[in-house]
C-alpha positions in Angstrom: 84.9 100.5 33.4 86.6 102.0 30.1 90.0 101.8 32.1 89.5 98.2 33.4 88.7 97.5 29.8 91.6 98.8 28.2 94.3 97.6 30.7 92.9 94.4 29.6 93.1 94.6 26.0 97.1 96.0 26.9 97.7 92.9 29.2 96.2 90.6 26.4 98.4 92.0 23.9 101.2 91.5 26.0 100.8 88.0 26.6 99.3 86.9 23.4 102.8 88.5 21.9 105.0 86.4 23.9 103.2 83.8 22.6 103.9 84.4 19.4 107.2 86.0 19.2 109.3 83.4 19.1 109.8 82.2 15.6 109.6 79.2 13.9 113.1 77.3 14.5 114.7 73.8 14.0 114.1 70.8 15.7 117.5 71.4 17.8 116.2 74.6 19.0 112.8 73.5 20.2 113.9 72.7 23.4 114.5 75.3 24.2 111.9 77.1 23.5 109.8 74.2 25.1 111.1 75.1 28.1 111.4 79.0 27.9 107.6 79.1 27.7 107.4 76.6 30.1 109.0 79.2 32.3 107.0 81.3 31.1 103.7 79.2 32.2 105.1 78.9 35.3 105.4 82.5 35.8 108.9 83.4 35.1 111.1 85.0 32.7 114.4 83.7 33.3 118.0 84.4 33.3 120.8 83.5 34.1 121.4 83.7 37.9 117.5 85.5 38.3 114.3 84.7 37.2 112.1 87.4 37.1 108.2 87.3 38.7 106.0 88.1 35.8 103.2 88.4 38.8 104.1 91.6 39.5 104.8 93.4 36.1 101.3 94.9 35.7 97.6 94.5 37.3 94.6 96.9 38.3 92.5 97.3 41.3 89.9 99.7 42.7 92.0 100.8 45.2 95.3 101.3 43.6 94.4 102.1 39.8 97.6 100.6 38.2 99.7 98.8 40.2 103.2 98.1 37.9 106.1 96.6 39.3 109.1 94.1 39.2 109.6 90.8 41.2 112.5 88.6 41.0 114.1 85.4 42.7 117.3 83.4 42.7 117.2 80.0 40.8 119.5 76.7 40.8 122.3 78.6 38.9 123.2 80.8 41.8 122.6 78.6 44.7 120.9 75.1 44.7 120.8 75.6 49.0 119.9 79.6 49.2 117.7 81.6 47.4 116.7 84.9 48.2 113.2 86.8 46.1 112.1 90.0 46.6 109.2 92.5 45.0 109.2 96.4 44.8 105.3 97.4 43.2 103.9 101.1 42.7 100.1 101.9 43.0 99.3 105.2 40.8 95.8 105.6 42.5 97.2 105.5 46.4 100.6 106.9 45.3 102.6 104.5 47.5 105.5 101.7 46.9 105.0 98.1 48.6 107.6 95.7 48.9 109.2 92.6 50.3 111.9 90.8 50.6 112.6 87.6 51.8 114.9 84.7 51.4 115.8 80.9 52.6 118.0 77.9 52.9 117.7 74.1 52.5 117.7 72.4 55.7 117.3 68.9 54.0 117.0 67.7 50.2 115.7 64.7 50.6 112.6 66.2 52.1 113.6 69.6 50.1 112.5 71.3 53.9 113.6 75.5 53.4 113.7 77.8 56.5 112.4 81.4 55.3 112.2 84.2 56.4 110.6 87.4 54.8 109.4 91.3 55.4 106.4 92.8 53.3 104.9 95.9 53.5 101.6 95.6 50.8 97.9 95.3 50.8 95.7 92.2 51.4 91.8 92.2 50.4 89.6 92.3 53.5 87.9 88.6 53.9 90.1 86.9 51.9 92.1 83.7 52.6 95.3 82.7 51.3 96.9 79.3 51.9 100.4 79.0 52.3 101.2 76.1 49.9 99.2 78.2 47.1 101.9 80.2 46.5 104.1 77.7 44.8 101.5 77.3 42.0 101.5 80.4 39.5 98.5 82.0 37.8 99.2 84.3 35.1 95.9 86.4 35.0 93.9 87.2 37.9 90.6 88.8 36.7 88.4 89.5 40.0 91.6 91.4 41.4 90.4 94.0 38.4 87.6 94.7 40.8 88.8 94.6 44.5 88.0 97.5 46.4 88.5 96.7 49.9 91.9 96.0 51.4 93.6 96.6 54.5 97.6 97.8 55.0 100.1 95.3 56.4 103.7 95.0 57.4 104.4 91.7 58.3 107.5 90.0 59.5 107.5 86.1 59.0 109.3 83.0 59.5 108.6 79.8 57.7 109.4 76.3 57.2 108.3 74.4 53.7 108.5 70.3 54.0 107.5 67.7 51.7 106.6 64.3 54.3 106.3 63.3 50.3 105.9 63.8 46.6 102.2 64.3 47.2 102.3 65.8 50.4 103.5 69.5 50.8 103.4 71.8 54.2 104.5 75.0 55.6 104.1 76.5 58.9 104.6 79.9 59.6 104.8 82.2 62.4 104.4 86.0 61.9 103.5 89.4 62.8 101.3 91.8 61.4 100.5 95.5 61.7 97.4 95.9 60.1 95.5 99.1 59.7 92.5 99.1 57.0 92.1 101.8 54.0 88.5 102.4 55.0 86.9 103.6 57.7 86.4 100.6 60.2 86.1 99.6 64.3 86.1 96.6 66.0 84.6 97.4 69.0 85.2 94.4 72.1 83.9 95.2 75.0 83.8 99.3 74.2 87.3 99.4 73.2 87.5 100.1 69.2 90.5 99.0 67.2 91.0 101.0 63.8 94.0 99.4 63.7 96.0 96.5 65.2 98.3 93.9 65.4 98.1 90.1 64.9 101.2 87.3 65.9 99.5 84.5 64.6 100.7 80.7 63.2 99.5 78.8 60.6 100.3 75.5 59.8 99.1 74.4 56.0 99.3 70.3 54.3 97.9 70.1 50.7 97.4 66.3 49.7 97.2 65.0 46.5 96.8 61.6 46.6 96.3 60.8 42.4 98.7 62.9 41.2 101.8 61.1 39.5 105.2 63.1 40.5 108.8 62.5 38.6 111.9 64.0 39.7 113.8 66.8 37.1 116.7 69.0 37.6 114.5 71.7 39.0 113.6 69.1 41.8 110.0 66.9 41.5 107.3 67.6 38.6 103.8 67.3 38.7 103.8 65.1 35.5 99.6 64.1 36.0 97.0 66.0 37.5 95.4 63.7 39.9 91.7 64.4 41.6 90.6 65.2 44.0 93.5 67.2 46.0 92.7 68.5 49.3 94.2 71.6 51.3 93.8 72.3 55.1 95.1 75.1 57.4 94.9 75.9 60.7 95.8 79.3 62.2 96.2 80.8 65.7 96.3 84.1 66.8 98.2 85.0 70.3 97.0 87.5 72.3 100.0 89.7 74.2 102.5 88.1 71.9 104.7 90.8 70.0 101.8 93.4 71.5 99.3 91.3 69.5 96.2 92.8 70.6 93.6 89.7 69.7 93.4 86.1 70.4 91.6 83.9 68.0 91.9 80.8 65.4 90.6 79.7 62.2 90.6 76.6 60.1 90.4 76.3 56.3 89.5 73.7 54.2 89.6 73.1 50.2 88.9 70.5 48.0 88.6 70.1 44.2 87.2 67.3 42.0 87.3 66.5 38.3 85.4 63.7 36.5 86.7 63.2 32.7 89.7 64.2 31.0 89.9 68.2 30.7 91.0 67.3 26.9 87.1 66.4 26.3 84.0 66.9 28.3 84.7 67.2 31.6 83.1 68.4 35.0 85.1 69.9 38.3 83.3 70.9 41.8 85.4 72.8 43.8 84.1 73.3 47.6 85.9 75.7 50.4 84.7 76.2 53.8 86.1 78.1 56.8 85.0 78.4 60.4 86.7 81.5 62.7 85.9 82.0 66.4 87.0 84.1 69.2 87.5 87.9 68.8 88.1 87.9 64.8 88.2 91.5 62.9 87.0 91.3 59.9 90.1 91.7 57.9 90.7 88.0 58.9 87.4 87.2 58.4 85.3 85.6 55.0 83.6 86.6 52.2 82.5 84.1 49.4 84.8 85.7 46.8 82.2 88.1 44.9 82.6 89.6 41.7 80.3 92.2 40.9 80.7 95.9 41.0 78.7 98.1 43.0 77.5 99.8 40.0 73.6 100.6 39.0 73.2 98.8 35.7 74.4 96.0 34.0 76.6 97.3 31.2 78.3 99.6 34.2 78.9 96.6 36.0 80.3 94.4 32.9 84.0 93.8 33.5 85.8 90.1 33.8 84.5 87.1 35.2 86.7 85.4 37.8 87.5 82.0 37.7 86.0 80.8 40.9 83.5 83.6 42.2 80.4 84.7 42.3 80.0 86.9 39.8 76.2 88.2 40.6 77.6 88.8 44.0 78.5 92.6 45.0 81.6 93.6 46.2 81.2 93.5 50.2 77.7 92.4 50.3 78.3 89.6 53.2 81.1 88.7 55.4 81.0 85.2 57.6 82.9 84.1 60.9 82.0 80.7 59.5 81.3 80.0 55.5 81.1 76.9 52.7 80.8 77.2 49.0 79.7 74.9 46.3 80.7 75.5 42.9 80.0 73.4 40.1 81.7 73.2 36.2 80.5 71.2 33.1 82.5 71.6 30.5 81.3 70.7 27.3 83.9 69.2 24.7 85.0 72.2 22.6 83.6 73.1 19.3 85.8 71.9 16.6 85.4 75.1 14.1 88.8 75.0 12.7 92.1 73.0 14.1 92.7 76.3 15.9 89.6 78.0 16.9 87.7 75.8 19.2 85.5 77.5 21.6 84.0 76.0 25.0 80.5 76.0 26.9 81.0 76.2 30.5 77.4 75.7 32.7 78.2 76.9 36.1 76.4 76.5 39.1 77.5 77.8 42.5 75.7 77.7 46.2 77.4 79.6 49.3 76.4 79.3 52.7 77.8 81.1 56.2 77.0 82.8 58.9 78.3 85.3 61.6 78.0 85.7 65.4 78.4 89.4 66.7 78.1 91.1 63.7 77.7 94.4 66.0 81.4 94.1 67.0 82.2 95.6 63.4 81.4 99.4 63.0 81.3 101.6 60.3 80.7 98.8 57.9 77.3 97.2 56.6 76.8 93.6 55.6 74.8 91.0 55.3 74.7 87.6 56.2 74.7 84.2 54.1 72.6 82.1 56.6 69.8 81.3 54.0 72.1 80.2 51.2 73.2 82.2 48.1 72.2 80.7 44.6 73.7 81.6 41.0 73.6 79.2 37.5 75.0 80.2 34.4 77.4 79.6 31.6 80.7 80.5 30.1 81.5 80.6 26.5 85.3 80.5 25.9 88.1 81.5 23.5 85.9 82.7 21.2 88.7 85.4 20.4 92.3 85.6 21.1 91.3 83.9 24.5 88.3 86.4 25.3 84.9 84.8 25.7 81.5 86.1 27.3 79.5 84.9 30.7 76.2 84.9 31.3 75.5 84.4 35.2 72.0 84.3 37.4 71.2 84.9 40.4 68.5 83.4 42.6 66.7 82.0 45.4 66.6 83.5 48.8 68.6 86.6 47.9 66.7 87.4 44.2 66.7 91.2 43.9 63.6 93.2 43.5 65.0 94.6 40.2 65.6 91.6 37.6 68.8 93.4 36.2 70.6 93.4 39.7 70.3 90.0 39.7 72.4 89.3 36.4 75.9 89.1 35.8 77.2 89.9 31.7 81.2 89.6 31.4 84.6 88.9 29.7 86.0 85.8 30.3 89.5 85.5 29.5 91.5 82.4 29.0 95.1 81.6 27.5 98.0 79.1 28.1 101.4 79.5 27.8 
């Protein structure tokens, strides 16, 4: 815990620096540095021909301790029709390198549709789900990744295409294939045949709608200028059997929505809600947990680490995996308290629900789970930037799965929240 807690400290500095180091500088020069921390926001550092990835400069997981690296793609300056991005990462706790590299061209500007195509060799977390279109929004701190111990190896060869049918429309479809072969000891067992490792040619097809946001079009291409509500995200992925030696045959569809009532300047409430049904002959690598966020540790100070920003943070690491799955989470957050003109700290009551369920739960060896069939329960609240972007949750868990022991059920934690 003293490790996650210092590399956290370190990343804060970091960032809160390049916040600050910048100084003060006429009107003329403003600009500028409007838009180099806009950049920043956005995830980049950039250059002239290269903007660098700021995702992959440092982060921390269970499984690789430090994970330090550099990432980098072309911008307009070099090419407005090809681009090429690529990522080379180290993990000091597994000793190995990942990478990828990938690139594209524009096949159409009007409809700014890119042909991709890309090779990675990295680690996924086991149960999670990633949609495509998700990729083009940045987030500069991921805190439950601080915690992730279960992933699974991949090299995956893909080829996508990215279309806008409009401003508040965006897709991609991809086609890939995977070798995947899990860090821990697992077996999917179908029919007496057990798989510790495989391969997966799957597509996915992914549209993310948002029908109140207000879009205008800039140099870079067109800006998200108001963020409209709700917005909703579907995908749909299916896996071949005996194409590229695939070994399974399966599908899966995903479904997100999120909702805000009041302007996030004031008081303000968002209910975000994600469901995912898989069936046929799923491992669970491409299965679902509910995104827990709890460490398998014995007390509650051992387990005090960073609250995410949408999980369930009395929910240990691994605890349940679904073939089918829906969460409910609910925000309120209270206008912020007006201390000083810069120190304004926030209430956040939380309340979250989860719900799923899994057929042949006997098809997955060496691993023990639970299921969420009676619903999963957990209220609490956040109080934010109450220094240099830190804060502290409080979280509680109840109802069908209350613990025996009162302190298992309760969540204590960082939260950590800054803008660029």
């Amino acid at each position: 815990m003293k490790h996650r807690i210092l590399f956290l400290f370190i990343l804060c500095a970091v960032v809160l620096n390049a916040q600050n180091e910048v100084p003060t500088e006429p009107a003329q020069d403003s600009i500028k540095r409007k838009a180099f921390l806009k950049q920043l926001g956005n995830g980049f550092f950039p250059t002239n021909y290269f903007n660098f990835d700021l995702r992959y400069l440092i982060k921390y997981n269970q499984y690789e301790g430090v994970r330090t690296g550099i990432g980098a793609e072309t911008n307009r300056a070099f090419s407005e029709k090809y681009r090429v991005n690529s990522y080379l990462v180290y993990g000091f706790r597994d000793a190995r390198f990942k990478y990828s590299l990938g690139g594209g061209f524009r096949v159409s500007e009007v409809s700014n549709t890119w042909l991709n195509l890309s090779y990675t060799d990295d680690l996924q977390e086991t149960g999670s789900t990633n949609f495509l279109t998700d990729k083009r929004f940045f987030q500069f701190f991921e805190p439950r990744l601080l915690n992730i111990d279960l992933f699974h190896k991949h090299i995956t060869k893909s080829i996508s295409i990215e279309h806008e049918f409009s401003s508040k429309i965006l897709s991609e479809t991809q086609f890939s294939t995977s070798k995947i072969d899990p860090t821990y000891e697992y077996g999917f067992n179908l029919g007496g045949n057990v798989f510790n490792n495989f391969t997966i040619s799957s597509a996915k097809t992914t549209l993310q709608w948002s029908p109140f946001s207000k879009f205008e079009s800039t140099k870079e291409g067109i800006k998200e200028t108001k963020d409209g509500f709700p917005k909703f995200t579907l995908q749909y992925t299916k896996s071949f059997k005996n194409v590229l030696k695939s070994n399974f045959n399966f599908s899966k569809f995903d479904f997100r929505t999120i909702y805000q009532i009041g302007d996030s300047k004031s008081a303000h409430s968002r209910i975000t809600i994600v469901s995912g049904i898989a069936s046929g002959d799923t491992p669970l690598t491409h299965l679902y947990h509910a995104y827990p966020n709890n460490i398998n540790k014995a007390t509650i100070l051992q387990r005090f680490s960073v609250a995410g920003l949408n999980s369930f943070e009395t929910m240990f690491f691994n605890e349940f995996f679904s073939d089918k799955f829906a969460t409910f989470q609910f925000k309120h957050y209270l206008a912020p308290f007006k201390i000083t003109e810069r120190y304004k700290p926030q209430m956040v009551l939380i309340s979250r629900y989860a719900i799923g369920d899994m057929a042949h739960s006997q098809r997955h060896e060496n691993i023990t789970f639970g299921s969420l069939e009676k619903g999963y329960t957990e209220s609490g609240f956040e109080l934010n930037k109450l220094f240099f972007g830190f804060g502290l949750s409080f979280t509680y868990r109840y109802g069908a799965y209350h613990l025996p022991e009162i302190g298992d059920n309760v969540a204590f934690k960082f939260t950590f929240n800054v803008s660029l």
